[in-house]
N, C-alpha and C positions, 0 to 999 in steps of 0.2 A: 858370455862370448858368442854363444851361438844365435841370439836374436837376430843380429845383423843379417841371418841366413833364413830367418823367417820367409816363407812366403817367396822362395825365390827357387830357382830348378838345383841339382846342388849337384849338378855335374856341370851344369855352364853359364851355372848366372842367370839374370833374368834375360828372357829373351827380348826383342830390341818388336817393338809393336809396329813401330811405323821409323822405318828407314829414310831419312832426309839428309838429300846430298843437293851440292848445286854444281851442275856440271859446265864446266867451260867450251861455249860453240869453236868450230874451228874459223878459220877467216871464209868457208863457206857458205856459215850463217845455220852452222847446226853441229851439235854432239852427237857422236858414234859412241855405240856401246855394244860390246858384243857380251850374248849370255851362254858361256862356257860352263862343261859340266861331262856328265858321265865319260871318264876320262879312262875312269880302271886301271890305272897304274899300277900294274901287278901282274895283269892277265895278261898271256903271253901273246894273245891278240892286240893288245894295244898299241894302235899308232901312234908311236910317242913322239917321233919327228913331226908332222901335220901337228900335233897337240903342242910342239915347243915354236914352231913357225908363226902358228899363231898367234901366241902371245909376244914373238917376237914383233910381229906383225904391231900389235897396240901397245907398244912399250914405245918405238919405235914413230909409229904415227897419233899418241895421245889419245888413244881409243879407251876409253872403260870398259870397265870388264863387272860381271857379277856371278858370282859363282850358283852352280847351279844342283850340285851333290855329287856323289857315285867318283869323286877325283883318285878315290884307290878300289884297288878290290878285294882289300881286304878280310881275305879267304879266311874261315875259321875250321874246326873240326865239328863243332856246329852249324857250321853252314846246310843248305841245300846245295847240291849237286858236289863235284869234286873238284871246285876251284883250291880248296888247302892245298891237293896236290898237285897242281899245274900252275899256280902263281910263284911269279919270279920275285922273290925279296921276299921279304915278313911285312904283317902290316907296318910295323916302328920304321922299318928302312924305306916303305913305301911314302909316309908319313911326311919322311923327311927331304926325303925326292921332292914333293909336290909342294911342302914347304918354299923347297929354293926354289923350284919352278915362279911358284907365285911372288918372289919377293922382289923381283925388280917394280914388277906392277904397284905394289904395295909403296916402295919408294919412291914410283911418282906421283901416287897420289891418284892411280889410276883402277886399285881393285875397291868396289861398293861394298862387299861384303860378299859371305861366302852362305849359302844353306848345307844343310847337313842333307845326305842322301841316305838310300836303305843298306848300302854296303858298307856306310860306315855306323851306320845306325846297328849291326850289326854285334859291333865293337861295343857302344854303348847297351847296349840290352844283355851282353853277355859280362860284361866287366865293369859298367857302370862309369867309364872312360868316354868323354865326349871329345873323340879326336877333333873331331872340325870344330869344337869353341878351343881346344887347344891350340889350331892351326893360327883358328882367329887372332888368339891374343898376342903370338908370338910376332904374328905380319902384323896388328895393329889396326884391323879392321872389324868392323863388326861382322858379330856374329846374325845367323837370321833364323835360323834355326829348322824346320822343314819346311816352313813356307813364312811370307813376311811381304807386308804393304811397302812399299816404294812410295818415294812420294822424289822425283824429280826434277830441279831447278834447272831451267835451260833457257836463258837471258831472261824475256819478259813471259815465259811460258811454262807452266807447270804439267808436270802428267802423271798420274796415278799410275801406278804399275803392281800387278798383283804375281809372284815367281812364287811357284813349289816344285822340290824334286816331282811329286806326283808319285802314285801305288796301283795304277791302272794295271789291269791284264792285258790290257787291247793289244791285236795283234796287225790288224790292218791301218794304213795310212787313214783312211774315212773314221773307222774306228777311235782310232787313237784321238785324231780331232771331234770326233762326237763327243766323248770322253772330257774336254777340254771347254767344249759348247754346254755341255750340263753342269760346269764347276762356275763357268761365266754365267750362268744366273744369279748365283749367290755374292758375285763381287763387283760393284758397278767401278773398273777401273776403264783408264784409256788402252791397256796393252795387259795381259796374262800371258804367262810365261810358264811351260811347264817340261821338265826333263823328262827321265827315265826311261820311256816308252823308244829312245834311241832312232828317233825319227828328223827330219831337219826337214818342215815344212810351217806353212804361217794362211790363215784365213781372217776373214772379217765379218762380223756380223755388224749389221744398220739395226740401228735401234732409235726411237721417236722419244723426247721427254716437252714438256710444257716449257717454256720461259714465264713464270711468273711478270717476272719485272717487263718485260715487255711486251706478255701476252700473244705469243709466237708459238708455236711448234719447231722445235728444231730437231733437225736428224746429222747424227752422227757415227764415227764407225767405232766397234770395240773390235781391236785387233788381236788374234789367238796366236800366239806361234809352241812351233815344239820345236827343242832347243839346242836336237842330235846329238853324236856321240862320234868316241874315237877310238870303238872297238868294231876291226877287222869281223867279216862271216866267218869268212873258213875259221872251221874250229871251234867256233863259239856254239856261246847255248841256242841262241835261234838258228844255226843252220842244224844242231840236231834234231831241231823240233820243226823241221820245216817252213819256219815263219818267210815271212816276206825280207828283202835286205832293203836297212836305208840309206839312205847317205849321211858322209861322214863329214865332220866340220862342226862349226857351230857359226848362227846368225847373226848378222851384222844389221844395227838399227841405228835408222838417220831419228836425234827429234829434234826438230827446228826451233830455233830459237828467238826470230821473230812473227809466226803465226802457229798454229796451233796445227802441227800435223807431224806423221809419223812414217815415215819409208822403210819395208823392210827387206832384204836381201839375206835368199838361204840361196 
């Protein structure tokens, strides 16, 4: 009986390699997708209004969504620092919160899938419980696991999209996008996408490749974004450690569906 489980992760299944969706343009010739994530549903910092708006916002206007990690905060006695004692709910009741938060999405056919982050990663390392493929299977979406290729259907146009929570330390905006410019060597997508670092900003690098078939040089842009959060300073761990504060929200991306281009708005 257990072969079937050969060879597969055995808290969530195999994880899903290459993510293929084909997304529906709006009548103004392009799909929105916004990438939502460190949400912290728990921490008494968290803006859960702005985080329900949101989504209200792409339920509402047919926006896609793709999950990005960190949606609770679920505090342990293992944890670092003393979120056990200042989080509101249990992980299981925060679980189930961000469950119904996500399921209108999920009903239209509008959530891509969810990554696991390190807060919930957490849960699994300590109890061997993979909440976020739990969330998965219950909304009906795939799972992506800490990080996961994209591959995006948008009329006649495709675009590689490379998303991870991320585990940087960085603490500055330049930082955190260096950070993101050294992970973009290793992946030749159109767009990387990375959370954690609770940041809401986007850069481009130009990069040169040959055209074989037509014997051209072409230059193109790989676009970085970071993917922000909906945890308040005051109170938090970075205003006790001095960090810098960022903005809150998460980014909204145009990809057109009849030429090959990408608009981003943080």
């Amino acid at each position: 009986m257990l072969e079937e489980f050969v060879g597969h992760d055995k808290a969530g299944g195999k994880v899903i390699r290459l993510n293929r969706q084909r997304l529906c343009p709006n009548g103004k010739g392009y799909a929105e997708l916004v990438f939502f994530g460190d949400m912290h549903f728990g921490h008494p910092g968290c803006d859960i209004d702005r985080a329900q708006r949101m989504i209200n916002y792409c339920v509402e206007n047919g926006v896609y969504v793709l999950g990005m990690g960190d949606y609770l905060e679920a505090g342990l006695r293992t944890s670092v620092g003393d979120s056990v004692y200042q989080q509101e709910l249990n992980p299981q009741k925060q679980m189930e919160f961000v469950t119904e938060l996500f399921q209108p999405l999920a009903d239209e056919g509008l959530l891509l899938g969810l990554l696991l982050g390190n807060h919930e990663g957490r849960i699994l390392k300590t109890t061997s419980v993979n909440v976020v493929s739990l969330m998965a299977k219950m909304l009906g979406v795939p799972y992506l696991g800490y990080a996961c290729w994209n591959l995006f259907y948008v009329g006649n146009q495709s675009y590689p999209v490379y998303a991870l929570h991320g585990s940087t330390g960085s603490r500055y905006i330049y930082t955190k996008l260096k950070a993101l410019v050294d992970i973009a060597h290793n992946f030749d997508a159109d767009l990387l996408a990375m959370g954690h670092v609770h940041e809401l900003a986007d850069d481009a690098i130009l990069v040169q490749r040959a055209d074989r078939k037509r014997k051209t040089i072409e230059e193109r842009k790989k676009f970085l974004l970071l993917t922000g959060s909906y945890l308040r300073y005051d109170d938090s761990y970075a205003q006790e450690k001095g960090y810098p504060m960022g903005k809150l929200g998460s980014p909204k991306v145009k990809l057109f569906s009849e030429k090959s281009d990408i608009h981003i708005s943080t």
